[in-house]
C-alpha positions in Angstrom: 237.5 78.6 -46.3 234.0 77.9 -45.9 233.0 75.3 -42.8 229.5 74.3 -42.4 227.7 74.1 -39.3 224.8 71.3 -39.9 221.8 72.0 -37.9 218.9 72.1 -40.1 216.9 75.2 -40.2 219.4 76.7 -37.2 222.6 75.9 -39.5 225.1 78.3 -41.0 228.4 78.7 -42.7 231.5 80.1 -40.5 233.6 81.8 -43.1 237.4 82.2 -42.4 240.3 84.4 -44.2 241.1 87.7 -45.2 238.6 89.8 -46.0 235.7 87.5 -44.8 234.0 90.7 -43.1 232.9 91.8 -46.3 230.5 89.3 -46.5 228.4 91.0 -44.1 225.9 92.7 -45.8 225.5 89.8 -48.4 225.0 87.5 -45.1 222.5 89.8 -43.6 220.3 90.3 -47.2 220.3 85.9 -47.3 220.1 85.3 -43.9 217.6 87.8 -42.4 216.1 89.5 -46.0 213.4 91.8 -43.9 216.0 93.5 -41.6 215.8 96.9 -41.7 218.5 98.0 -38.8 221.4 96.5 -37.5 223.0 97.0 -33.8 226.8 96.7 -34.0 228.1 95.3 -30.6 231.8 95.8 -29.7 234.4 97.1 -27.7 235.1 101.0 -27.4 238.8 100.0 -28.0 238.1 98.4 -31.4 236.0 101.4 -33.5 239.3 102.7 -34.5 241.2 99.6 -35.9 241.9 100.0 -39.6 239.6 96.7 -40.4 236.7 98.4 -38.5 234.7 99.0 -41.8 232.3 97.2 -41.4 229.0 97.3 -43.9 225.6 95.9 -42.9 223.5 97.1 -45.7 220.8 98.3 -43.6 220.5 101.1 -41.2 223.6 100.5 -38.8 224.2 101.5 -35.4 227.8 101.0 -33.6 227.1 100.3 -29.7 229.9 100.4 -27.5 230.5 98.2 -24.6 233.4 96.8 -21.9 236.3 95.1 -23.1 237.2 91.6 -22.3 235.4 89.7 -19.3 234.2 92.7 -17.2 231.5 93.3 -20.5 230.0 89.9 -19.3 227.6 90.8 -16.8 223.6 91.0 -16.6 224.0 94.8 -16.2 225.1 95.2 -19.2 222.6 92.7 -21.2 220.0 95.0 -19.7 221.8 97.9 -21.1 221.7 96.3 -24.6 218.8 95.7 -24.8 217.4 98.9 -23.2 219.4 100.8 -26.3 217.8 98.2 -29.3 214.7 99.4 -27.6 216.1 103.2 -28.0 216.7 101.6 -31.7 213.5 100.5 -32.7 215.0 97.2 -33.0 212.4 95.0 -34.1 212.4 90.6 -34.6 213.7 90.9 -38.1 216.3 93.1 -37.1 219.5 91.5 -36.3 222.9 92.7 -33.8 226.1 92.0 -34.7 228.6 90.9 -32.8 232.1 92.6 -33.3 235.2 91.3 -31.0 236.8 89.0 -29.1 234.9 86.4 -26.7 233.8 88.3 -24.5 231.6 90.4 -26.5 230.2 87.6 -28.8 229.1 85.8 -25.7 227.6 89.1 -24.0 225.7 90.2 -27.7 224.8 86.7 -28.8 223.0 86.2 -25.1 221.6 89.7 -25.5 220.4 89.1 -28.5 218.8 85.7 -27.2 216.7 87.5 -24.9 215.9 90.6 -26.8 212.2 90.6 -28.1 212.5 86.4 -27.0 215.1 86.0 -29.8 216.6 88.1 -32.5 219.0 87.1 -35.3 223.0 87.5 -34.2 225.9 87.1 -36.7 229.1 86.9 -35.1 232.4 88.8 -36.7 234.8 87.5 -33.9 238.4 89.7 -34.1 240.0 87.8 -31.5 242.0 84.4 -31.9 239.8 83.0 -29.0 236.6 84.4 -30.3 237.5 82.7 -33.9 239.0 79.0 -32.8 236.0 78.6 -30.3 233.5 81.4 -28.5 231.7 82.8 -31.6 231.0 79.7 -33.3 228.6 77.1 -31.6 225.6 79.4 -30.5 226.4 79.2 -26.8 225.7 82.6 -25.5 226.0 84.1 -21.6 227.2 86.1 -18.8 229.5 85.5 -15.7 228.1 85.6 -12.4 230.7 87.2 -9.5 230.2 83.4 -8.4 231.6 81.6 -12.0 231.7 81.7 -15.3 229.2 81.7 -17.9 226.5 80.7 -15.1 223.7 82.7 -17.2 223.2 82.0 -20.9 221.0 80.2 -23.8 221.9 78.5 -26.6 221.4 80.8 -29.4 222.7 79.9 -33.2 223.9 83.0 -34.8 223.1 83.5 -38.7 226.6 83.1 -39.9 229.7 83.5 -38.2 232.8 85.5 -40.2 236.3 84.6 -39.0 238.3 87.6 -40.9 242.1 86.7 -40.2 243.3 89.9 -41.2 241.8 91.3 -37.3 244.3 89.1 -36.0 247.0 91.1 -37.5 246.4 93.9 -35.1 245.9 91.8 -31.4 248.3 91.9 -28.9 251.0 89.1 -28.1 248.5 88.4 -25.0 245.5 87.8 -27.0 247.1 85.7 -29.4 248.2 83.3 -26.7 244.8 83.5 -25.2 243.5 82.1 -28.4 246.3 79.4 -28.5 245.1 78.0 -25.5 241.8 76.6 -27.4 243.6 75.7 -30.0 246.0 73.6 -28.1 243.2 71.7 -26.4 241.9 70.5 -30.1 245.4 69.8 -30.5 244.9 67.5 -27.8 241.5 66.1 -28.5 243.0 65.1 -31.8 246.0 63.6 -30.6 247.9 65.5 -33.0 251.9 65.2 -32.9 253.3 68.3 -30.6 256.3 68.6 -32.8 254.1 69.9 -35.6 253.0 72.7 -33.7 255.6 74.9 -35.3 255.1 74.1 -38.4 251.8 75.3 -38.8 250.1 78.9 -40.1 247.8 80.5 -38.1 245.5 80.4 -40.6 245.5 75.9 -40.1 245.1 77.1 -36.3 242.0 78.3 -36.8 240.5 75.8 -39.8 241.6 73.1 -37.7 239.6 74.7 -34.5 236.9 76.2 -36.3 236.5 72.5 -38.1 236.6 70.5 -35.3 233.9 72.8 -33.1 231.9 72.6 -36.2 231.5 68.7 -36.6 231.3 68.9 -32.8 228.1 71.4 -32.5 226.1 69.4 -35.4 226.3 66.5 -33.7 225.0 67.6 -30.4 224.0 70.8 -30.8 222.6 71.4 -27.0 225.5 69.9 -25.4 223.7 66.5 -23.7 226.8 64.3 -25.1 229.9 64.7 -27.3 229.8 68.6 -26.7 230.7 68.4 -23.5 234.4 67.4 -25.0 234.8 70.8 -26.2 235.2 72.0 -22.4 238.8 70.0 -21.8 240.7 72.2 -19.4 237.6 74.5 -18.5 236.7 72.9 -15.4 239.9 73.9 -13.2 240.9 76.7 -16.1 237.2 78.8 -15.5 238.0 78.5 -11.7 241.7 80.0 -11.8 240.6 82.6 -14.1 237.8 83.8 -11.6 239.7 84.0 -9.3 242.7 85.7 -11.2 240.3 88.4 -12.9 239.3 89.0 -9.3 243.0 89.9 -8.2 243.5 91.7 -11.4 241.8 91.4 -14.9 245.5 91.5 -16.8 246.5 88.6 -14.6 245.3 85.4 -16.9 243.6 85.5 -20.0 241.3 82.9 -21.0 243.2 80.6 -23.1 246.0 80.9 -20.4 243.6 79.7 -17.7 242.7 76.9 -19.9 245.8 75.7 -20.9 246.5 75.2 -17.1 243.6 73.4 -16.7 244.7 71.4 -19.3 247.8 70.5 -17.8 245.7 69.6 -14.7 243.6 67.4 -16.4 246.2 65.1 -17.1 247.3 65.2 -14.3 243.8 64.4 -12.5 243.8 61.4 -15.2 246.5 59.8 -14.4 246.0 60.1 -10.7 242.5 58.8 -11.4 244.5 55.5 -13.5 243.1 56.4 -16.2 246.4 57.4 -18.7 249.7 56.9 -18.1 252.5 59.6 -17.5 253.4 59.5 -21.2 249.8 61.6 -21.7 250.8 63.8 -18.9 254.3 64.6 -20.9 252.2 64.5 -24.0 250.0 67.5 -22.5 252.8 69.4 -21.4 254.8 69.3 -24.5 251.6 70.5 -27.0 251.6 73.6 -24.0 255.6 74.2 -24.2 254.6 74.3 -28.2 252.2 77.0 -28.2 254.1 79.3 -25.0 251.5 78.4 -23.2 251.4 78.9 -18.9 251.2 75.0 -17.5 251.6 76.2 -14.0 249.0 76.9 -10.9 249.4 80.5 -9.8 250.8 81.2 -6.5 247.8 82.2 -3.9 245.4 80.3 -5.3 243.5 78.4 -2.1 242.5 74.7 -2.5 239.4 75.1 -1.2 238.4 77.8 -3.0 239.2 76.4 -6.5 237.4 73.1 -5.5 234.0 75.0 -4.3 234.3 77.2 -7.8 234.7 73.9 -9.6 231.3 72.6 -7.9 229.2 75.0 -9.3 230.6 74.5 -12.6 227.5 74.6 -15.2 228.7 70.7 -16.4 228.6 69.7 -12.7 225.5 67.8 -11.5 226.0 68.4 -7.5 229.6 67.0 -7.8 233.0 67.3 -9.5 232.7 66.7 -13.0 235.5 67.1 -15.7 236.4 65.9 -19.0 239.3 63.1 -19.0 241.2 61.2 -21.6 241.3 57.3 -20.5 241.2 54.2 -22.2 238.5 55.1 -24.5 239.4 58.3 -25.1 238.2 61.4 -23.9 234.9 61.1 -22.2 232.6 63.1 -19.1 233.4 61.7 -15.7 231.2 62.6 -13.1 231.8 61.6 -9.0 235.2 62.4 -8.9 235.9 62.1 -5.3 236.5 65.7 -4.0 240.3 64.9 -1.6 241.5 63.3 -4.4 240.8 66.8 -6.9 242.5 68.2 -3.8 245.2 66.2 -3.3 246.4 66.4 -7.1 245.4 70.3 -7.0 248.1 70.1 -3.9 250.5 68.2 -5.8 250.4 70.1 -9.3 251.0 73.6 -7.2 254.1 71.9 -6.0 255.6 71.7 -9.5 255.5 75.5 -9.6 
């Protein structure tokens, strides 16, 4: 399936299904014809998968970097970009970005940055890195203080979605990507009992399409973007502080899906929905296996000071909430009452 990103000069096709990878070298001769080199960015684990065959048509060079959210730091975008120096890298070069979220996000910002701004095509291998972190051009790094904190905007040439890398992720990884799925679930108001009943493959067309109509629209984020980041507020705070403790603790999709479950919560605290959303929320969760509940240890005060320095926050609490007109950006949220339902939601552990 082909889904078209519509941003002018700056758009591209995410293609998704078996065997998209090798489209690569087609995408790199349209998309970037005076390339001569190409960086391949992934994760030491991944070189030896069986899909791992990857063929740029140009001079090719596999570079090797973290797995999972300990790649995402400015140490090792300085790295990167130290070794497409070592490369000879030039502007009509491009990187490639092979892997889950994590290492989209790390390339894609490296790649931002490198020379002022390089071409990036994203082959995400993860379920996370397909349904949402390698399409949409946002690009970054994680700060030991939050998430994401450091990053551009940076549109990748194409973006291929091969669901036959899927075939090979662990249990944990799958459910991390369900998490992102369930909250377009959610911003849909799609029917939790037909969860089941759908392929993997819809998972991802259904995510992939809705990101997709999402970006054109508002491409920087300065409106209906900011839906896309349901859950994230309170989700990006537990999994900080849960990679902290231990980086197998929570996986990102995990951490969101409790902040989704939160979010409801903070809604209908706030008056905004009635506890037939709440049960609505929980349900789509129970659906996809996902974790609904506040890990134990997990300070108030330290979740609610992560959540202030969230990149949407402008010097206060800021999260996306359903309400009466649907899902929307509300800003001021008074910082006891966050509290008080963080309190109350750890309770139902």
């Amino acid at each position: 399936m082909n889904i078209d990103v519509d941003l002018g000069v700056r758009g591209y096709r995410v293609v998704t299904g078996a065997d998209a990878r090798h489209g690569l070298s087609n995408l790199i001769a349209s998309r970037a014809p005076r390339a001569r080199a190409a960086a391949i960015v992934t994760a030491a684990g991944l070189v030896d998968r069986p899909w791992f065959d990857l063929e740029t048509g140009v001079e090719q060079h596999v570079v090797v970097v973290p797995d999972g959210e300990t790649a995402k730091t400015l140490a090792a975008v300085e790295y990167l970009c130290e070794r497409f120096v070592s490369l000879g890298l030039s502007r009509d070069d491009v990187v490639v970005g092979v892997g889950g979220g994590a290492v989209t996000d790390l390339a894609g910002f490296a790649a931002a940055v490198y020379l002022r701004g390089i071409g990036i095509v994203q082959v995400p291998t993860s379920l996370v890195g397909q349904v949402d972190a390698a399409i949409g051009g946002k690009t970054g790094v994680n700060l030991t203080v939050g998430k994401n904190l450091v990053g551009a905007f940076h549109q990748p040439l194409g973006v291929l979605c091969d669901t036959e890398t899927l075939e090979t992720l662990p249990g944990r990884e799958l459910l991390s990507g369900y998490g992102e799925v369930a909250k377009c679930w959610l911003l849909e108001r799609r029917d939790p009992a037909t969860v089941g009943a759908s392929s993997r493959e819809e998972f991802v067309a259904l995510a992939v399409g809705l990101k997709a109509a999402i970006v054109s629209a508002d491409e920087f984020e300065q409106g209906r973007r900011a839906l896309l980041n349901y859950g994230h507020t309170l989700g990006h705070a537990v999994e900080l502080l849960a990679l902290a403790r231990d980086p197998e603790e929570l996986r990102h999709g995990e951490s969101v899906a409790i902040g989704l479950a939160f979010a409801a919560r903070l809604a209908f605290a706030l008056g905004r929905v009635d506890a037939d959303v709440v049960r609505a929320h929980d349900a789509v969760l129970d659906a996809f296996g996902l974790p609904r509940h506040l890990p134990a240890g997990m300070a108030t005060g330290q979740l609610v000071a992560i959540m202030q320095r969230d990149k949407k926050a402008r010097h206060d609490l800021t999260f996306v909430l359903d309400g009466p007109v649907g899902f929307e950006v509300v800003t001021g949220i008074d910082t006891e009452v966050v509290a008080d339902v963080i309190e109350r939601f750890r309770g139902e552990s």
